[in-house]
N, C-alpha and C positions, 0 to 999 in steps of 0.2 A: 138726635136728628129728628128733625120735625118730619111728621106727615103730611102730605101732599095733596091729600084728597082719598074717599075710600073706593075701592076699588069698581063698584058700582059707577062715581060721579065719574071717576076715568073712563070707563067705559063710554059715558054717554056723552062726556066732551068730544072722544074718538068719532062717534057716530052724527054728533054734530059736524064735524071737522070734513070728515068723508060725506056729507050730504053737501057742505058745498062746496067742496072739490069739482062732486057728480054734476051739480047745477051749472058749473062753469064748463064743463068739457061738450055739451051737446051743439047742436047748431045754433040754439037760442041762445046759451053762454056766448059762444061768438062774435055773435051779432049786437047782445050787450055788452061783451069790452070793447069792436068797436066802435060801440057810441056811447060807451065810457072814455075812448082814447078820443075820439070827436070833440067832444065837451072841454077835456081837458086842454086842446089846443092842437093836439098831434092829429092833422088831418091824415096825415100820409101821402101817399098817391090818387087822392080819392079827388083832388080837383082838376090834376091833371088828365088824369080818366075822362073827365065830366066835359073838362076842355076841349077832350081830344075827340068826344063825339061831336059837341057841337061844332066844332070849326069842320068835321066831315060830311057832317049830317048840311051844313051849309055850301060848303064848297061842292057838294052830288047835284045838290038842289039848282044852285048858278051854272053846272056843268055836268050833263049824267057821262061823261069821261071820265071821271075824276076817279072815280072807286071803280073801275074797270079793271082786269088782271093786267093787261098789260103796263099799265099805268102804277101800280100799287108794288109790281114789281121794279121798275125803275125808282120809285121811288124807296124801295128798301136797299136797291143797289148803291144808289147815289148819299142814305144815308150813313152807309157803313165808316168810312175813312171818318170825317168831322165825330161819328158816335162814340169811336173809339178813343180820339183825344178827347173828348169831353169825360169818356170813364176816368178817365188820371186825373181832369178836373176834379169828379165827385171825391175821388180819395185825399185831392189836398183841402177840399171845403169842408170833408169832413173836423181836422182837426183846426179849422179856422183860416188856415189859409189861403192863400191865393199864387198862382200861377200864369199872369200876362205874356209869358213865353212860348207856350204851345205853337203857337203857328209858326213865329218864325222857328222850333225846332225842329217843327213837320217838313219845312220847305228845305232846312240843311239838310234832313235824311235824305230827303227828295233827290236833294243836289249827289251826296256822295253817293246813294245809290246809280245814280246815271253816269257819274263817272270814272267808279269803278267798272260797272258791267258791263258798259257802252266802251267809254274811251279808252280804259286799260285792259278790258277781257277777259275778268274775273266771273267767276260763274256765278250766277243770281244770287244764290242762297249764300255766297261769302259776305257780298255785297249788301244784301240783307242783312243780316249777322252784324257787319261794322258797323251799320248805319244804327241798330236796334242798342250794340253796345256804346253806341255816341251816345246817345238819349241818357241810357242806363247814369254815363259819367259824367253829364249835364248836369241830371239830378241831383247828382251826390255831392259835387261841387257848389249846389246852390245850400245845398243842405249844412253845410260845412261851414258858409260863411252865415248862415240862417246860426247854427247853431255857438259856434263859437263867438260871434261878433257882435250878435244880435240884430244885424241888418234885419228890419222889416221885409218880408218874402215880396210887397208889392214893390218896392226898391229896386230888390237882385235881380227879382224878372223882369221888372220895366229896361233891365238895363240890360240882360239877356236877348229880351225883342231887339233891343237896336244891335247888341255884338253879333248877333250871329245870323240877324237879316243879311247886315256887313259879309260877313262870312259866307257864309251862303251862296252874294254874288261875289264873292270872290274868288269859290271852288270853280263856280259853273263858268270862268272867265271872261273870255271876251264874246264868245256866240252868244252867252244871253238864256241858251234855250239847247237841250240834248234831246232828241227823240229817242224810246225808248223803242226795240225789234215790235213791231206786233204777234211774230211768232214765234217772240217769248212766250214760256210757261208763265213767267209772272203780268204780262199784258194779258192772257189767258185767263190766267185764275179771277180777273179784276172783271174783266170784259164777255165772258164767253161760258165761264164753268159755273154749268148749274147742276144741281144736285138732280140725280134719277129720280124720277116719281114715286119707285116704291119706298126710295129710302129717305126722302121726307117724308112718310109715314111712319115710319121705323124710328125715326129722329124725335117723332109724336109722341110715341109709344116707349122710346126710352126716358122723354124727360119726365111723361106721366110717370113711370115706374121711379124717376129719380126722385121726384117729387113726394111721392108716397114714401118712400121707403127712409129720407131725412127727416119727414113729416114721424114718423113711425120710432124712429132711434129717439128723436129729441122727445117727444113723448115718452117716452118709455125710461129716458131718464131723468126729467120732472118728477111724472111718479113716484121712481125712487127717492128722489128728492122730499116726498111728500108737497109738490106743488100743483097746481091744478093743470092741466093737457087737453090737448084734444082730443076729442074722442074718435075711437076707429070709422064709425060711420063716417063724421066727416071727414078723415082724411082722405076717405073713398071718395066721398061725393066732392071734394075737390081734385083731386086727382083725376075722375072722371069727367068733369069739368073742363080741366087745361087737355086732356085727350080727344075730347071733342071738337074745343078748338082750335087746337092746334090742326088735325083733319082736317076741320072744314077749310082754313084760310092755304093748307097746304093743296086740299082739291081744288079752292080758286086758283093760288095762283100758277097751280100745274096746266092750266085752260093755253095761257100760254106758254112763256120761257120756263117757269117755276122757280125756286127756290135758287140764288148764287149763290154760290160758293163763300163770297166772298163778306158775304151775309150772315151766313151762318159762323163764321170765324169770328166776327162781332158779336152775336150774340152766346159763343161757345166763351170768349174775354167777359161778358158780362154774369154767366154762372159762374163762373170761377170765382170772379171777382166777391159774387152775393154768397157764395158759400165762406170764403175766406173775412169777407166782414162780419157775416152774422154766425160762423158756427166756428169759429179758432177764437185763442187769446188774443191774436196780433189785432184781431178785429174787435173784439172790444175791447184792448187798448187804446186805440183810433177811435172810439168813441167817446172813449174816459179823457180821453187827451182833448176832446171838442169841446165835451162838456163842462172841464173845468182841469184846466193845466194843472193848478196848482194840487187841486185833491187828487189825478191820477199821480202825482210825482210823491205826496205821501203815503199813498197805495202801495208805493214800491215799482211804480212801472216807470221804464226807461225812455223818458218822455224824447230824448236828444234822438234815440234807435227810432221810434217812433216817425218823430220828423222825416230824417234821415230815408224810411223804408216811404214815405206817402210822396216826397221830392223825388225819389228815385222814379214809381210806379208812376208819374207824373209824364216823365221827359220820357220818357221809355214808350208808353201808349202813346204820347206824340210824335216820338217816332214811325213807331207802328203806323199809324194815320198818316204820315208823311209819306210814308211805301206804299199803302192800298190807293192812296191819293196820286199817286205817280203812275200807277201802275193801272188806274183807271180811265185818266188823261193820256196814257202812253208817253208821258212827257214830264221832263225837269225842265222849268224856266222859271225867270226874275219874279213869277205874280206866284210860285207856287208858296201854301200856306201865307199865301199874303191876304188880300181882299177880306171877304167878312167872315173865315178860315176861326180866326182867334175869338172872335165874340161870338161866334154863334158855337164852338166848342163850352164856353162859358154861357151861353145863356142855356143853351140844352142843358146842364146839369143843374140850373136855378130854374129851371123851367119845369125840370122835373122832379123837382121837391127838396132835392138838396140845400141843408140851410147855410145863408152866406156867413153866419154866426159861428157855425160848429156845434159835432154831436148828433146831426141829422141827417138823416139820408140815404140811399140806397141803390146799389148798381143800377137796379132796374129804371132808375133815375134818370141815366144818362140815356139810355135805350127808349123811354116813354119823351123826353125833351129832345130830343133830335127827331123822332119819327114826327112831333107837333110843328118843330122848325120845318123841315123839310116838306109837312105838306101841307103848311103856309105857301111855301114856294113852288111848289108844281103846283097847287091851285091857279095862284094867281096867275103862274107860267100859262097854265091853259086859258085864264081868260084874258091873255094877251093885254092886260096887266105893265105897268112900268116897274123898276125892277125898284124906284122908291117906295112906293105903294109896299112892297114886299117889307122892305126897312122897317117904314111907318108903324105896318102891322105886327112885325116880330119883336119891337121896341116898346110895342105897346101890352103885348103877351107878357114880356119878358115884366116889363115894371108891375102887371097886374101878379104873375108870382110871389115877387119880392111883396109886396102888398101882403099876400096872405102869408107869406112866412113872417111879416113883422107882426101879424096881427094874430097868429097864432102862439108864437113865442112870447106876444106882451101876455097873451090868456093863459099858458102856463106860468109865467110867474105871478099873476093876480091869483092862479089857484094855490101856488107853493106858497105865499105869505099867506094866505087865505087858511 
């Protein structure tokens, strides 16, 4: 058996090895991988960010309403339902696909929720339930013929939109239109329930603590991986960061209404969501399966389950968005998840980094691409604005994404052959 080196050179390869480990974990390592992942192509969320001050930084300046509490709260109310369909967007763009059915599944929940609750007298949360487990078996069903037949997913859903718009008006019969109680719990929870002031602090304070504390696990088992991690400092000084401000935008928008309810259930689907992509197998599965079908299915992963699980979480948050969407309007009728319901669920998740390619992307995608859509549109709403103008300019966001996702993904494969 040969030697390997004597036990000196071992040594000091070790202390090379641990020097820059140390060099990558401080705040300065950070800030060089990311503008080592910059260079590479993988912008992240770093333009959407950029967009999203500019377009408020402009919309305050043409209108100092705009960023007012009252206003910034309407505006996180009115983007909850469309955010949360666009989250099942991100989960089928991750593995390449696509999903043109969203709205009209939105406006079927819509439908059997009204006419369960409403016309036959079933109690909300049954009615709910059905509506959530329609979604569920939409999915599976698209998934089914995705996987067994190989229908193209823009196919089954193109053809989805039209069966179950159909359907749709055909629950809701011949009125057209169900009003929903307004002293329902669920018109409530949409319209009226905001979170106590204290405990949008508490809500601060628990995501900081969550925050640090996965920050802290994943670290610590890098480590033992011997890979490089972040260091405790910063996990502090980011953590103490989002506690900050998370505070501050909670004391604004406590000035007025403060935090909904129905808000926070959006953004409670979108940590879920980011912990189960970035910190389970099932999620980086879903990214293995973006990246390249073919090599995650010699990996051993179960690329059909895969499918199957992202078509599912798809019709399912569409649903969900179909009820918060009902339940906001107070009403099931012919237009619901109809109008620009579908494309702007799809553009908030290309809007906010998710790539149309596959393998990229990120809950907090869906959550930063609707908060840009929507306040395109209370801008313009407040400078009394025509509601094309709005089109114009979200058409015009929307293409400048795809722009940079094409232009970042041509820059990592000029560095991969490179």
């Amino acid at each position: 058996m040969r030697s390997t080196g004597s036990p000196a050179a071992t040594a000091v390869a070790t202390d090379l090895q641990d020097e820059r480990l140390r060099s990558r974990e401080g705040l300065g390592g950070a800030l060089t991988a990311i503008a080592d992942r910059a260079r590479g192509g993988d912008l992240g969320m770093i333009p959407v960010v950029v967009g999203l001050v500019v377009i408020w930084t402009v919309l305050q300046i043409l209108n100092p309403v705009f960023l007012s509490s009252a206003n910034l709260v309407n505006l996180a109310m009115e983007s909850a339902a469309v955010g949360v369909i666009a989250l099942g967007i991100v989960c089928v763009l991750l593995v390449g696909e696509i999903d043109l059915s969203v709205g009209s599944v939105s406006g079927l929940s819509a439908a059997v929720v009204a006419v369960l609750f409403v016309g036959h007298g079933l109690p909300a949360w049954i009615a709910v339930l059905a509506a959530v487990v329609m979604g569920a078996v939409i999915g599976w069903i698209y998934s089914q013929i995705f996987n067994r037949f190989g229908v193209p997913s823009f196919v089954i859903t193109l053809a989805g939109l039209l069966a179950f718009q159909g359907l749709m008006l055909y629950v809701l019969g011949s009125k057209g239109s169900i009003n929903l109680p307004f002293d329902s719990g669920l018109v409530n929870f949409a319209q009226l329930s905001f979170v106590p002031p204290w405990l949008s602090y508490v809500f601060g304070v628990v995501a900081a603590g969550w925050l640090f504390l996965t920050g802290f696990l994943h670290a610590r088992e890098r480590r033992a991986a011997g890979l490089s991690a972040k260091s405790l400092t910063l996990l502090v000084i980011r953590s103490a960061a989002v506690l900050a401000a998370l505070t501050v935008v909670a004391w604004y928008l406590n000035q007025t209404r403060g935090v909904g309810w129905m808000f926070v259930l959006f953004v409670a689907l979108v940590l879920v969501m980011h912990y189960l992509l970035s910190r389970t197998k099932w999620g980086k599965s879903v990214y293995a399966v973006g990246g390249n079908t073919e090599a995650a299915r010699r990996a051993g992963i179960n690329v059909k389950a895969v499918y199957t699980s992202v078509f599912v979480l798809c019709s399912t948050f569409a649903a969900v968005g179909g009820v918060l969407a009902a339940a906001r309007l107070a009403a099931a009728n012919q237009s619901s998840g109809g109008g620009d319901v579908n494309l702007n669920a799809i553009a908030a998740a290309v809007i906010g980094g998710t790539s149309l390619f596959g393998g990229r992307g990120s809950a907090f995608g869906a959550l930063l691409g609707i908060i840009v859509i929507q306040s395109i549109s209370s801008g313009l709403t407040l400078l009394n604005l025509d509601s094309s103008i709005r089109f114009m300019v979200t058409g015009g966001v929307l293409l400048l994404a795809v722009v940079v996702d094409s232009l970042s993904r041509r820059s990592r494969t000029s560095r991969g052959r490179a």
